[in-house]
N, C-alpha and C positions, 0 to 999 in steps of 0.2 A: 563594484560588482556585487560585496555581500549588501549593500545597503540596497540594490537595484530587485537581486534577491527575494530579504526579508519582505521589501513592498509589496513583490508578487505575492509571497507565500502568506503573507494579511489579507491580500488580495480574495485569493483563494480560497482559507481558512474562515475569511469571515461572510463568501458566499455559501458555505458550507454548512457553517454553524449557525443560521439565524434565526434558530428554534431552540429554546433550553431542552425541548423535549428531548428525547430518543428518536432517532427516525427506523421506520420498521426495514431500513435497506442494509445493505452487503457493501462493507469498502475492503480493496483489497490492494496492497503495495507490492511491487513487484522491488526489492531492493529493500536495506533494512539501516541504508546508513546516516548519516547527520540531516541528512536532506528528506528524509522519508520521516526522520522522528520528528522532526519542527511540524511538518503536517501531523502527524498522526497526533502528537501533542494538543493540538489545534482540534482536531477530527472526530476522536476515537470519542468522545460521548456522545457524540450526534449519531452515531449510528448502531444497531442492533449488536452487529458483528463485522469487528476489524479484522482480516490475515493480514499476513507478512511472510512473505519469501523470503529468506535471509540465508545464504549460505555457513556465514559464521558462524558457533555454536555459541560463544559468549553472548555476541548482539542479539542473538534472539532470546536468550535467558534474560538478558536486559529490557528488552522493549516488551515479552512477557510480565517481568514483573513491576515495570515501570507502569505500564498503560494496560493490563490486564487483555493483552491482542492474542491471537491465536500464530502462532509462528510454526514455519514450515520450512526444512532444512533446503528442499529442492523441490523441483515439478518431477518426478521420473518416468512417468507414462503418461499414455493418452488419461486412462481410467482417472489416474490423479489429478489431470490437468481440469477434465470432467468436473470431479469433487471440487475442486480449488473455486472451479468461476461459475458454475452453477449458482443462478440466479443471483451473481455481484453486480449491483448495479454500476460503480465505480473501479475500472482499475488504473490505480498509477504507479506508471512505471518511475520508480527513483534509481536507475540503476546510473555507470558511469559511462561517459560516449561511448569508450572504446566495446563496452557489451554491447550495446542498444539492437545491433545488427543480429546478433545470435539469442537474443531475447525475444526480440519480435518473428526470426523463424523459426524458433521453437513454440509459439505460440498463436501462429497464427488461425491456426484452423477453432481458437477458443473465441479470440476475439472478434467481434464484428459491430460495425462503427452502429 
């Protein structure tokens, strides 16, 4: 499974990054954990500006000073939700199954395919 994983997440990461430039867009992860840092690892130069929703306060002082990303302890209001995905062209969700459900309804009204 992790090696089925890592493929996709090459996958992913190197349709992402096939510009050394900057790109002028918005990525934004919704989750902050082992599986959101391999991408952002991967991610976070290709884009203007990285967030990170991350409940923990350690893991976002981590992935702050690891990857210079912008971290966000929670969504709390609409207003914030607003600020959060206003103009992000990418969001991924890295959360764990069992949230996926209370993630996506709390965010629905931001999202649109």
């Amino acid at each position: 499974w992790l090696q089925d994983q890592a493929h996709t997440t090459r996958l992913f990461c190197s349709s992402t990054t096939s510009s050394k430039s900057k790109n002028s867009g918005k990525l934004t992860f919704i989750g902050g954990g082992k599986m959101a840092e391999v991408m952002i690892a991967k991610t976070h130069n290709s884009f203007e500006t990285v967030n990170v929703v991350e409940l923990h306060e350690e893991r976002r002082a981590y992935l702050q000073d690891k990857f210079n990303v912008t971290a966000f302890p929670k969504i709390t209001n609409d207003e914030h939700k607003k600020q959060l995905f206003e103009e992000t062209d990418v969001v991924v969700l890295a959360v764990k199954p069992q949230n996926v459900n209370g993630v996506f309804e709390s965010l629905r009204h931001q999202l649109n395919p």
